[in-house]
ROROMI-134116 format. One record per residue (C-alpha): x, y, z; residue in one letter. Coordinates in pm, 1 decimal. Example, Ala and Ser with C-alpha at 12.3 -4.5 7.8 and 13.67 -1.06 7.14 Angstrom:
<recs>
{X 1230.0, Y -450.0, Z 780.0, aa a} $
{X 1367.0, Y -106.0, Z 714.0, aa s} $
</recs>
This chain:
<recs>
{X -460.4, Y -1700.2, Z 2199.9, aa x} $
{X -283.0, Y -1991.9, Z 2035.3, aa x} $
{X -52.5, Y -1877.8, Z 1719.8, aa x} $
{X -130.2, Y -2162.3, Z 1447.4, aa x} $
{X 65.4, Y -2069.7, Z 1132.8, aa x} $
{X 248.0, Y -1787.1, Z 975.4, aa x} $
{X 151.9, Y -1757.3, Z 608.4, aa x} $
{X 364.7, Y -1604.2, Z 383.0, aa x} $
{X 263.0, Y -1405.2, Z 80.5, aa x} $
{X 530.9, Y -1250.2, Z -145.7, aa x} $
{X 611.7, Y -1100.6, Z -499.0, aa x} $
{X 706.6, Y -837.1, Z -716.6, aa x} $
{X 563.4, Y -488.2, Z -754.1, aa x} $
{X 611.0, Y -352.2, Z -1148.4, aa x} $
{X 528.8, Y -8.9, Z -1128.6, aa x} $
{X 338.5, Y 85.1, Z -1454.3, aa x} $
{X 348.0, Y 484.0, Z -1423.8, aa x} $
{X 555.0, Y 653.4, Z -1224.5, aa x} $
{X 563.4, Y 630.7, Z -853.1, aa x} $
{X 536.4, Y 882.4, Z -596.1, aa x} $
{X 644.4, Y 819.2, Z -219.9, aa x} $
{X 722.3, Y 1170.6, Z -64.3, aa x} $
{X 1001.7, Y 1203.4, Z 177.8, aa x} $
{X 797.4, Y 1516.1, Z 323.9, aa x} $
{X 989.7, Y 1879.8, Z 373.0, aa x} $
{X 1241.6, Y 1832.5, Z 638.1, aa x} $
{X 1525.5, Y 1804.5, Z 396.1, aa x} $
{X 1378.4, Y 2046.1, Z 129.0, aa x} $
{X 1686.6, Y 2289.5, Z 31.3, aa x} $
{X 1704.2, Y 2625.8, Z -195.0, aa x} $
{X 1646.0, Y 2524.1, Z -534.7, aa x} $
{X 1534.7, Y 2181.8, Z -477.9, aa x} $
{X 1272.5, Y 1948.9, Z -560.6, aa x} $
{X 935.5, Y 2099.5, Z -419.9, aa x} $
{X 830.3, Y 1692.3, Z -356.9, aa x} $
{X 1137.5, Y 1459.1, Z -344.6, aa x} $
{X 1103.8, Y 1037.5, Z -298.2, aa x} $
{X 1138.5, Y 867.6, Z 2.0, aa x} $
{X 1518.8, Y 694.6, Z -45.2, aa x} $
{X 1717.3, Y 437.3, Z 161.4, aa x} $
{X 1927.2, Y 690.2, Z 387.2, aa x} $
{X 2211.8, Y 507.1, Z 332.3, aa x} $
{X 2262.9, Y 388.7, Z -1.8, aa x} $
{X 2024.5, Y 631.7, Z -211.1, aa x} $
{X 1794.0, Y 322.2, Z -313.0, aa x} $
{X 1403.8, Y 402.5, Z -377.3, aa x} $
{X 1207.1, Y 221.1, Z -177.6, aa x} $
{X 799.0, Y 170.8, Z -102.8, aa x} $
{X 746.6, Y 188.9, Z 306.1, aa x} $
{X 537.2, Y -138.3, Z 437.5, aa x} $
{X 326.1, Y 156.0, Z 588.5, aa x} $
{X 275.4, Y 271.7, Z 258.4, aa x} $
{X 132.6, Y -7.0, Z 125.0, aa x} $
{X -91.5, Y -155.2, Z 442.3, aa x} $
{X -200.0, Y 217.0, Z 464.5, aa x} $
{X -352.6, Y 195.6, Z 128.0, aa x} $
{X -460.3, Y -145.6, Z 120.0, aa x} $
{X -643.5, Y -66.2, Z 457.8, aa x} $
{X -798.6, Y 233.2, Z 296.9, aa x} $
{X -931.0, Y 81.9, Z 46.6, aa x} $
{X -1138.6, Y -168.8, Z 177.7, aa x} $
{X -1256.9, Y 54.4, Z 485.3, aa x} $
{X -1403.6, Y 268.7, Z 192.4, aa x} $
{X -1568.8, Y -48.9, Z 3.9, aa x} $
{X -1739.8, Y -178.2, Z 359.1, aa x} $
{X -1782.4, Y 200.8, Z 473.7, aa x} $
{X -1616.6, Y 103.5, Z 739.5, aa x} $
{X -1415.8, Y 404.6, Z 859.3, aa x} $
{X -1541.5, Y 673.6, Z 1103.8, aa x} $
{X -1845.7, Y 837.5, Z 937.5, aa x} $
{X -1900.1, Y 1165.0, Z 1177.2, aa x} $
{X -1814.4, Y 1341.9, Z 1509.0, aa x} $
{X -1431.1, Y 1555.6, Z 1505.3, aa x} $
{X -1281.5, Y 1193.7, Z 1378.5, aa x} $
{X -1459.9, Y 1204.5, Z 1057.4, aa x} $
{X -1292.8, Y 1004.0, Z 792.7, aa x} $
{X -1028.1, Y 849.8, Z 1018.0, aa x} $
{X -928.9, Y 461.1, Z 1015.0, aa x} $
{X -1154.9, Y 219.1, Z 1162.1, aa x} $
{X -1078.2, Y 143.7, Z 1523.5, aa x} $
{X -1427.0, Y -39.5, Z 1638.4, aa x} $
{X -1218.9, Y -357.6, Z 1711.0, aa x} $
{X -1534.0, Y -582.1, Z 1612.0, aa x} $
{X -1485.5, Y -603.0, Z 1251.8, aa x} $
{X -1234.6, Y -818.3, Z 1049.8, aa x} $
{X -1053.0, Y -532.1, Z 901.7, aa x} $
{X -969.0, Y -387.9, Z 1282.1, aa x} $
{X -811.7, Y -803.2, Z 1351.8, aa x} $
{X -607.5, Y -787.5, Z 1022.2, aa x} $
{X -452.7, Y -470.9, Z 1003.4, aa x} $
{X -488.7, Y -362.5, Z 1360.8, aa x} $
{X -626.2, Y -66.5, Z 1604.8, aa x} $
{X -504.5, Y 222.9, Z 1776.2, aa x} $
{X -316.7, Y 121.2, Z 2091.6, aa x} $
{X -481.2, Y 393.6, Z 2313.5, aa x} $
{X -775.5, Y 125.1, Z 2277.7, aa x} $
{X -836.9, Y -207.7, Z 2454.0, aa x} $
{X -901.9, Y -423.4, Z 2253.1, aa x} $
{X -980.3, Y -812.0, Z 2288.7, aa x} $
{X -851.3, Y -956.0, Z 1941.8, aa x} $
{X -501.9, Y -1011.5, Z 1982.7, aa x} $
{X -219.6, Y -890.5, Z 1820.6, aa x} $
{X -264.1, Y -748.7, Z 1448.1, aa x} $
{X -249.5, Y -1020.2, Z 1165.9, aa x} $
{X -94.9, Y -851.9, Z 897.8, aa x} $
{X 250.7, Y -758.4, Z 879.7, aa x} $
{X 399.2, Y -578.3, Z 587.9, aa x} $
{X 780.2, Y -542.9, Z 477.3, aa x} $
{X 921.9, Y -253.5, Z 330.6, aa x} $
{X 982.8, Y -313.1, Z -39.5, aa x} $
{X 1329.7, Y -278.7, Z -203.4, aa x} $
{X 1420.7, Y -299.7, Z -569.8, aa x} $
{X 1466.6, Y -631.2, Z -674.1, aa x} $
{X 1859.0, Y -742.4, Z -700.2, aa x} $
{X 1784.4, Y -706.6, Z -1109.3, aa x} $
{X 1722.0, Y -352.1, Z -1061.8, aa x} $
{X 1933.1, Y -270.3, Z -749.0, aa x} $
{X 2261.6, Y -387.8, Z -1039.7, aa x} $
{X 2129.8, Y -127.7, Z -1256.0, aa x} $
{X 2129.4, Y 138.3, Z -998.4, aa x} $
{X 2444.1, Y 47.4, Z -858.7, aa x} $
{X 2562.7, Y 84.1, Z -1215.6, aa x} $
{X 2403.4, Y 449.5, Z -1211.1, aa x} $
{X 2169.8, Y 357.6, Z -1473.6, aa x} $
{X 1886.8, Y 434.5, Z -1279.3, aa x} $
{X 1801.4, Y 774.5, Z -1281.6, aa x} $
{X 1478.4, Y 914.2, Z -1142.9, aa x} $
{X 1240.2, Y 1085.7, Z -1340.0, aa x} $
{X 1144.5, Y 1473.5, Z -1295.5, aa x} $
{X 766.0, Y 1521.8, Z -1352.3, aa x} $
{X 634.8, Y 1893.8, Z -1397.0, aa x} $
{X 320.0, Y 2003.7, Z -1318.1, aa x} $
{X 113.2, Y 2238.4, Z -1345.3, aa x} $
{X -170.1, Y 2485.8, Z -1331.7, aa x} $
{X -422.7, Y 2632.9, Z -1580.2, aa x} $
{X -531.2, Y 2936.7, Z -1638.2, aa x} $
{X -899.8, Y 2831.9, Z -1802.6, aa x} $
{X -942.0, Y 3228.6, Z -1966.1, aa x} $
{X -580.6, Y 3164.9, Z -2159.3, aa x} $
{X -516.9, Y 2799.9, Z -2170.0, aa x} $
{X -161.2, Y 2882.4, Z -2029.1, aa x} $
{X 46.3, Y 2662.7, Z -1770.1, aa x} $
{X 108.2, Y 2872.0, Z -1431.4, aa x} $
{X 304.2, Y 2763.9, Z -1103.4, aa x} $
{X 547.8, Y 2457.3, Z -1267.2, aa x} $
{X 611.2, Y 2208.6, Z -950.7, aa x} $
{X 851.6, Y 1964.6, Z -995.4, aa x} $
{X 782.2, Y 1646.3, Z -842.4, aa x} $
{X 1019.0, Y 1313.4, Z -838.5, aa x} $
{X 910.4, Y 982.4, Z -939.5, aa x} $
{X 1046.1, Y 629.4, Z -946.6, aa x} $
{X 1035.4, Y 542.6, Z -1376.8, aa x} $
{X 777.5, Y 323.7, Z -1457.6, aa x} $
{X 880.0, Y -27.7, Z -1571.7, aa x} $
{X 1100.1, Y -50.4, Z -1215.2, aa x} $
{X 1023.2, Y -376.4, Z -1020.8, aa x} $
{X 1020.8, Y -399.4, Z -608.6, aa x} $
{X 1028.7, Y -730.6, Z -401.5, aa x} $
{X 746.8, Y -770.0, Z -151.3, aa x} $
{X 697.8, Y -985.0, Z 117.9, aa x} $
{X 382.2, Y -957.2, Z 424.1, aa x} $
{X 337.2, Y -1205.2, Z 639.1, aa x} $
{X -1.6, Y -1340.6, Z 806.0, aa x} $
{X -43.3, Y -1454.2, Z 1124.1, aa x} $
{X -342.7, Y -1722.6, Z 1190.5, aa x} $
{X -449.3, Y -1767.2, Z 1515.6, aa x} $
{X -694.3, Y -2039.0, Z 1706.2, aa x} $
{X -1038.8, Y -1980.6, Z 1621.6, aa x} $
{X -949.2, Y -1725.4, Z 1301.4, aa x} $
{X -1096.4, Y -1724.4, Z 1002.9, aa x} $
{X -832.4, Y -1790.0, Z 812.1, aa x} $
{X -1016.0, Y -1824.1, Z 464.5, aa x} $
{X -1208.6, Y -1478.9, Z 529.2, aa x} $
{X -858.8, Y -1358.6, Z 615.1, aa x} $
{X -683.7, Y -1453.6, Z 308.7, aa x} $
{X -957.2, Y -1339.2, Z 99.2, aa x} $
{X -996.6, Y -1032.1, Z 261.8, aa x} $
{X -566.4, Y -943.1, Z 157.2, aa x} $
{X -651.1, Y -1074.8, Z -201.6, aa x} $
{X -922.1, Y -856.6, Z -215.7, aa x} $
{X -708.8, Y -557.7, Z -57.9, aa x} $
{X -437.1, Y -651.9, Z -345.0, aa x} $
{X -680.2, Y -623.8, Z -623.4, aa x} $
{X -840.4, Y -308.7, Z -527.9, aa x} $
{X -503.0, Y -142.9, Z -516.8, aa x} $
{X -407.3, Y -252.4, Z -865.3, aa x} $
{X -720.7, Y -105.0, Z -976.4, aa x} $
{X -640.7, Y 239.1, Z -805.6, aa x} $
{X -304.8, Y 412.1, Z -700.2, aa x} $
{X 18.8, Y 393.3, Z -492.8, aa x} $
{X 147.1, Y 684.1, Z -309.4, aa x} $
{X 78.6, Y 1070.6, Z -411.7, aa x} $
{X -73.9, Y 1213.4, Z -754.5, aa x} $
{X -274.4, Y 878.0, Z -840.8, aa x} $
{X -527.1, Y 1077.3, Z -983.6, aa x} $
{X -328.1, Y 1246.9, Z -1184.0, aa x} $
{X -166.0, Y 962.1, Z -1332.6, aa x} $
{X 70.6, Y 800.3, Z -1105.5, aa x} $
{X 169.5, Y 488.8, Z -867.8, aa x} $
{X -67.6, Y 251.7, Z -1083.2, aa x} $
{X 102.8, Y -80.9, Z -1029.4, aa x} $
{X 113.5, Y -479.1, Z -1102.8, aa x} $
{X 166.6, Y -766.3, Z -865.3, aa x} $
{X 387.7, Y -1011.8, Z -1064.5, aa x} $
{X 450.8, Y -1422.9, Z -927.6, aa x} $
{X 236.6, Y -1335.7, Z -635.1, aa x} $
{X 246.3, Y -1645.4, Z -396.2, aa x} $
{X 125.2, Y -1760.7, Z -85.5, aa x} $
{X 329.2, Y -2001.3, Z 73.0, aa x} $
{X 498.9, Y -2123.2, Z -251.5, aa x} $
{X 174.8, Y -2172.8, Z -423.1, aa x} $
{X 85.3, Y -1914.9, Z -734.7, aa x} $
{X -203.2, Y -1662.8, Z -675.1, aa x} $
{X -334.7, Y -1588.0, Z -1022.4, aa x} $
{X -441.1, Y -1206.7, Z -1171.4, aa x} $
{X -754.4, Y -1355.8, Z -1235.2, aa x} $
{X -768.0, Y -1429.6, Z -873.5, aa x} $
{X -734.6, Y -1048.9, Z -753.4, aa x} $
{X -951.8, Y -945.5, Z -989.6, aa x} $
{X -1243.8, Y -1157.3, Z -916.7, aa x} $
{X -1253.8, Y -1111.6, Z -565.3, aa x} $
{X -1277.3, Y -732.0, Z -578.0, aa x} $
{X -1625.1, Y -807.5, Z -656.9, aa x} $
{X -1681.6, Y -1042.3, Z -392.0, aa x} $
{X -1797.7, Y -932.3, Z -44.0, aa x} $
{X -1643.0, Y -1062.4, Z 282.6, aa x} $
{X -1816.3, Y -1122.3, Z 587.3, aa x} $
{X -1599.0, Y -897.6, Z 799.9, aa x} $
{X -1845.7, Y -911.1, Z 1123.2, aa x} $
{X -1729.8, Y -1059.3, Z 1395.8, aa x} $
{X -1925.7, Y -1222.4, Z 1696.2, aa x} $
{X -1883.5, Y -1160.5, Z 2012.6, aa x} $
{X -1654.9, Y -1380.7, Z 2137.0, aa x} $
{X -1394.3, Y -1204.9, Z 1846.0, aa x} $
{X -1414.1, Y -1470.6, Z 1609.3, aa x} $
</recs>
């Protein structure tokens, strides 16, 4: 397989609400958050994981084209047929042979964007402490407070993925198919508790090599469908 271009696709992220990452429970203390934020280990920085976002974008469109595992003990895992477009772009398991080549889509982490790494440098950038928690529907009370930790909304991250084309891709359906991923996730959530009103999120001066990718543009191909067959000779 011949490697044509790389295209590059970059922006911002502007979070909206209040975004949720977890760092998981190794590091949980006494006392502590219940849910911290994943942070840079070294310098304390929030960040959004490339696996974060691919995971999600992936997601997404496997649930539009019904195209993740439907029954048997794998129920509602990732596609991993290798034969459809979505399996090329963002990849399949390696315990399976597969004939399409390397995965297309590679996504950076996200850091804060030099703007708003000054202001946390400055220590100006505290995160935010959400509460939450459960009703009792006979008394209308709040039981079990959880405190989780969020990013503020109004914070802006830099993003960057990169697109491999190879011979005899289609690099349109390709393109389209990452546009369409983009849009759905503005439409729905980022990380944990999106349906409880966090991670919603805005791609600012999106670009694809250099040239300006327009809202509009996400939003009208969410409704569009992509021919994400392939035949058999991968294609």
């Amino acid at each position: 397989m011949k490697l044509l271009s790389i295209k590059n696709i970059s922006g911002k992220i502007k979070l909206l609400t209040g975004l949720h990452i977890g760092a998981g429970d190794a590091a949980l203390e006494i006392g502590g958050l219940d849910q911290p934020i994943i942070k840079h280990p070294l310098t304390g920085e929030p960040y959004i994981p490339g696996s974060s976002l691919k995971g999600k974008i992936r997601s997404l469109l496997e649930i539009k084209y019904q195209k993740f595992v439907l029954d048997g003990n794998k129920q509602g895992d990732p596609c991993n047929c290798g034969n459809c477009l979505i399996c090329v772009v963002f990849g399949t398991s390696a315990a399976e042979k597969k004939a399409q080549g390397p995965t297309r889509l590679l996504v950076r982490d996200a850091n804060l964007t030099e703007e708003w790494k000054r202001i946390f440098d400055n220590g100006e950038l505290p995160m935010e402490i959400k509460y939450e928690n459960r009703i009792n529907r006979i008394t209308g009370t709040a039981k079990d407070p959880r405190p989780i930790e969020r990013v503020p909304a109004g914070v802006e991250f830099d993003f960057t993925m990169n697109v491999r084309i190879l011979e005899n891709d289609r690099e349109d359906d390709i393109l389209k198919l990452i546009k369409q991923g983009l849009g759905l996730l503005q439409l729905d959530a980022l990380g944990g508790c999106g349906s409880r009103g966090c991670g919603q999120i805005l791609f600012e001066d999106l670009r694809i090599d250099g040239k300006v990718i327009e809202d509009k543009e996400l939003t009208n191909a969410v409704s569009d469908n992509v021919n994400i067959e392939l035949n058999n000779s991968g294609e």
